[in-house]
C-alpha positions as a printed NumPy array, in Angstrom:
array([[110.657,  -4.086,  -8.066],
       [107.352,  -6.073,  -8.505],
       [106.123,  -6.91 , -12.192],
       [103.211,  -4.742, -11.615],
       [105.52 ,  -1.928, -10.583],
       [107.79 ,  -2.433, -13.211],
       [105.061,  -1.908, -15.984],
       [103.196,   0.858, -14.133],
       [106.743,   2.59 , -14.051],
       [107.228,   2.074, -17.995],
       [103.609,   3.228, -18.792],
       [104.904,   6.989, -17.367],
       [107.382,   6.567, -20.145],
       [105.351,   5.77 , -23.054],
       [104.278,   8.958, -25.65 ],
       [100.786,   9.327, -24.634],
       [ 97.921,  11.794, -23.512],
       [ 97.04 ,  10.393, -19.929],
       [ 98.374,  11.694, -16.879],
       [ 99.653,   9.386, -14.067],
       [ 96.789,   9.706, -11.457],
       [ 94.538,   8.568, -14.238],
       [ 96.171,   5.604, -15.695],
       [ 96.623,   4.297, -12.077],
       [ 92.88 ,   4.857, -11.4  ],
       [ 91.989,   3.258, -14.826],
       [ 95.311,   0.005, -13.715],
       [ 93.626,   0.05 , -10.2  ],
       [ 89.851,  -0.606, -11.72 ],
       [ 90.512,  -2.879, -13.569],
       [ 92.538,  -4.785, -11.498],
       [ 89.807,  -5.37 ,  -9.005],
       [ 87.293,  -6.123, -11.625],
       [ 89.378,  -8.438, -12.925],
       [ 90.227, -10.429,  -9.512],
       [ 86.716, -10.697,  -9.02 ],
       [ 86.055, -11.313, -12.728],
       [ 88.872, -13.574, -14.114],
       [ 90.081, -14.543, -17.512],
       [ 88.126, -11.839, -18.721],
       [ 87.364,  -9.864, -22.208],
       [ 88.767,  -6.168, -22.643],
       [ 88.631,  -4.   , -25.105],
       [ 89.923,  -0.004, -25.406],
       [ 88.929,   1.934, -28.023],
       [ 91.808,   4.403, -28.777],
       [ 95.241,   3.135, -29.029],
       [ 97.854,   5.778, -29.57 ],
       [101.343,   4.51 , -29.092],
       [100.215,   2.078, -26.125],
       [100.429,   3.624, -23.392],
       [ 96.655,   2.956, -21.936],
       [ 97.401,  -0.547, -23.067],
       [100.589,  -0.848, -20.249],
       [ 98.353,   0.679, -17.657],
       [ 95.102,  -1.867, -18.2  ],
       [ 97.494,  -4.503, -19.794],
       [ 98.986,  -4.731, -16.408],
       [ 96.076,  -5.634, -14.782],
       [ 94.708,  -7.937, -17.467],
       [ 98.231,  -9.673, -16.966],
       [ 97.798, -10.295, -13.565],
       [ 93.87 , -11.479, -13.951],
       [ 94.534, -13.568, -16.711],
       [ 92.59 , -11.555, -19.28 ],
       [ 92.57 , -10.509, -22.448],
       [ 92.695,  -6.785, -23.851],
       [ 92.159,  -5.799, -27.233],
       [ 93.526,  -2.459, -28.188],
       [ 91.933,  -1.059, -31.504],
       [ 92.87 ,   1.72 , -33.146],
       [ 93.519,   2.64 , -37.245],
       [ 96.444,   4.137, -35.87 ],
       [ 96.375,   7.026, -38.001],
       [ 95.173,   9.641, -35.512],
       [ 92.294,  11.523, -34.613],
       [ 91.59 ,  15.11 , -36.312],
       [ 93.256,  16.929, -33.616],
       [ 96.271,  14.419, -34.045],
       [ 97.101,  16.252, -37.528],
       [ 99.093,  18.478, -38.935],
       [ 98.538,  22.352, -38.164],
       [ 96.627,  21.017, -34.986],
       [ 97.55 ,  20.582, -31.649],
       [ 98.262,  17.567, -31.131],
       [100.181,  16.638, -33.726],
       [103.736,  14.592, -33.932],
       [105.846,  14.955, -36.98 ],
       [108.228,  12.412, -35.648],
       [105.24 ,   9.432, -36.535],
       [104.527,  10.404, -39.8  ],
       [104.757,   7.652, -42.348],
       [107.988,   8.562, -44.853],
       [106.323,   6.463, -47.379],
       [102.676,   7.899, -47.762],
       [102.383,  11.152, -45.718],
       [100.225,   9.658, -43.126],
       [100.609,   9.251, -39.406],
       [100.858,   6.278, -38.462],
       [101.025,   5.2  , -34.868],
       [101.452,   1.736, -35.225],
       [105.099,   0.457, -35.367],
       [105.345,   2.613, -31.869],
       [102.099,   0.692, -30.227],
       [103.852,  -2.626, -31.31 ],
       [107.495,  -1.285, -29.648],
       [105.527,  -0.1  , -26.4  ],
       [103.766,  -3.764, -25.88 ],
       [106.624,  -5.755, -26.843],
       [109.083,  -3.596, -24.281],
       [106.212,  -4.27 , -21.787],
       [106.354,  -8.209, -22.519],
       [102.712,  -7.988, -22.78 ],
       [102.48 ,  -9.431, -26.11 ],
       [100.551, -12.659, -24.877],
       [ 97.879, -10.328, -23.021],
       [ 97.518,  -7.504, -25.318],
       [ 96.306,  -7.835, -28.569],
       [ 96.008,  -5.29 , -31.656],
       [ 93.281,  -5.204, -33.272],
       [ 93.97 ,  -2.373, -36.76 ],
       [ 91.053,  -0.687, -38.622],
       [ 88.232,   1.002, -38.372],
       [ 85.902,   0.732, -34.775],
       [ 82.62 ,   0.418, -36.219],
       [ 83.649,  -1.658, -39.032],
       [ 85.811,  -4.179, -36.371],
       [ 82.552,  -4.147, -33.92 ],
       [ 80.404,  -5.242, -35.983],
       [ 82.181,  -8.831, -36.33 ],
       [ 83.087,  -8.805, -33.065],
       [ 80.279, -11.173, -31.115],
       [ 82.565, -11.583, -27.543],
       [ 81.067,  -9.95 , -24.727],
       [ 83.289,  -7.404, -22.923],
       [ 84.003,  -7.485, -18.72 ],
       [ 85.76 ,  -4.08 , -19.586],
       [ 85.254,  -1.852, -21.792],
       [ 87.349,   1.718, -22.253],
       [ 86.035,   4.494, -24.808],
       [ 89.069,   6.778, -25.664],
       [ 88.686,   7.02 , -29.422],
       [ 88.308,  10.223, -31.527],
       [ 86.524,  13.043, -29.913],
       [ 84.753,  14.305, -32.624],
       [ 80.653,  13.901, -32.172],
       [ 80.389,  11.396, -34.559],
       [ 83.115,   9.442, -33.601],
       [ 82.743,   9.126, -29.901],
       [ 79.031,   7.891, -30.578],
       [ 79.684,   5.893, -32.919],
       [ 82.041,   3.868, -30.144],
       [ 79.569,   4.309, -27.441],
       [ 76.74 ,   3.021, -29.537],
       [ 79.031,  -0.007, -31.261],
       [ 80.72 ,  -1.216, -28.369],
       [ 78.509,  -0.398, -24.988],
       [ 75.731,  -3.115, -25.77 ],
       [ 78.589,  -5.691, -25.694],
       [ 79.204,  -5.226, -22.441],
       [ 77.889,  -7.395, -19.952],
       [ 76.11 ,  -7.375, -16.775],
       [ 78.113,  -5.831, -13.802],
       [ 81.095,  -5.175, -16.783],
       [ 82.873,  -1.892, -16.157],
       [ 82.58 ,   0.971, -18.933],
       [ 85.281,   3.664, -18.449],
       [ 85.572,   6.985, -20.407],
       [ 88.37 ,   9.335, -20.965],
       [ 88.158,  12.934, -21.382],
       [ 85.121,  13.907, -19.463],
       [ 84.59 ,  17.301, -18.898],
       [ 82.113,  18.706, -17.229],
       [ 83.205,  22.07 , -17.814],
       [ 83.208,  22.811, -21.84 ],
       [ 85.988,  25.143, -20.821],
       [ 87.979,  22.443, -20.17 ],
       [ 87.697,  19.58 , -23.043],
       [ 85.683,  18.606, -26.068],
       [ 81.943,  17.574, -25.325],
       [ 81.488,  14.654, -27.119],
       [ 83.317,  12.421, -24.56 ],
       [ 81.068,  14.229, -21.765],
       [ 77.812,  13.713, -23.594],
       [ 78.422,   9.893, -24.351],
       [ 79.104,   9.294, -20.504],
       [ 75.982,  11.26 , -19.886],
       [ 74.049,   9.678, -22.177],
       [ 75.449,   5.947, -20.246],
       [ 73.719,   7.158, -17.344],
       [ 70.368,   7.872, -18.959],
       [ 70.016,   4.75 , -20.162],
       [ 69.648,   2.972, -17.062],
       [ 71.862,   0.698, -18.656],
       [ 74.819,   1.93 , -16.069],
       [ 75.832,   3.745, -13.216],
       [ 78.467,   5.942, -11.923],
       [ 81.045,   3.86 , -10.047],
       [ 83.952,   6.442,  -9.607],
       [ 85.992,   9.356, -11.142],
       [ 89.743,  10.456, -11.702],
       [ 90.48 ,  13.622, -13.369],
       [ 88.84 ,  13.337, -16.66 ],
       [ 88.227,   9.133, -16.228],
       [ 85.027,   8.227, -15.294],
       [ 83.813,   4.947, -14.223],
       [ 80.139,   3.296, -14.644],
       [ 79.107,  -0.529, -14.051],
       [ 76.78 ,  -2.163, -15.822],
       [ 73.86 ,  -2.736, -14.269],
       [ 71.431,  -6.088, -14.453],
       [ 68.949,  -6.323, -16.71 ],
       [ 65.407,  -6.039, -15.535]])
């Protein structure tokens, strides 16, 4: 088994949110952005316990880029208790809190991406700010509350450069389906002008950065 197949065969492993079709359409965009675009700048918004980081790790791996994977890693609202989403087994003994950390840090180094992948911990508006590289990918999968999701897309889009690829998780265009927030960010990307719709997978969308005028 190939490298590439090795990690894309882990990633089904790792606790996560994103089905299979999805992280191989996200691993299989940015692979071919990165062969065309090497040594590259990524960043994904939304950590979790890694397991976007295998899929676009892989490809960064193989392109010679870089990914940063942010996250506070203590969940989103609907990671908490009495919600959904929530996971007793990565609540923090000590203080009470989840904290999704320690597994992120397992999942990379099990990957042996630990040169290619690197953490970045806190807050996404407060990290952006002092963040001046420009990004060849970019992938919005942070909290899906309103504030939250625009807060990423207005913090991190303008970093991205021309012909970059923006990718968004969780787009639904039926409100039956998912949360709006993530829909109305990728909607507003369009009316901007600032990018265009380059393909879909489930609830992944895909948009390129277009030139400047």
């Amino acid at each position: 088994m190939s490298r590439r197949d090795e990690l894309l065969a882990y990633a089904d492993t790792v606790r996560g949110f994103m089905p299979r079709d999805e992280g191989l359409s996200l691993f299989a965009h940015a692979l071919a952005h990165g062969e065309a675009h090497r040594d590259g700048t990524w960043l994904e918004v939304g950590a979790w316990c890694g397991k976007s980081a295998v899929y676009l790790g892989a490809a960064a791996e193989a392109t010679g880029s870089v990914l940063y994977s942010l996250d506070h890693h203590h969940g989103s609202e609907e990671n908490q208790a009495g919600w959904e989403y929530f996971d007793e087994s990565l609540v923090d003994p000590l203080d009470g809190r989840l904290n999704t950390l320690p597994a992120w840090q397992r999942t990379i180094a099990r990957a042996g991406l630990e040169a290619t992948v690197v953490g970045l911990v806190g807050h996404s508006r407060v990290v952006s700010a002092h963040f001046a590289q420009p990004l060849d990918v970019l992938f919005i999968d942070g909290g899906h509350a309103h504030d939250v999701a625009w807060a990423d897309y207005r913090a991190w889009t303008p970093k991205v450069v021309e012909g970059g690829l923006l990718m968004i998780h969780d787009v639904f265009d039926d409100p039956a389906d998912g949360g709006r927030p993530p829909y109305e960010i990728y909607v507003a990307a369009l009316e901007s002008g600032r990018f265009v719709a380059d393909a879909a997978q489930g609830s992944l969308r895909v948009l390129r950065r277009t030139p400047s005028e």
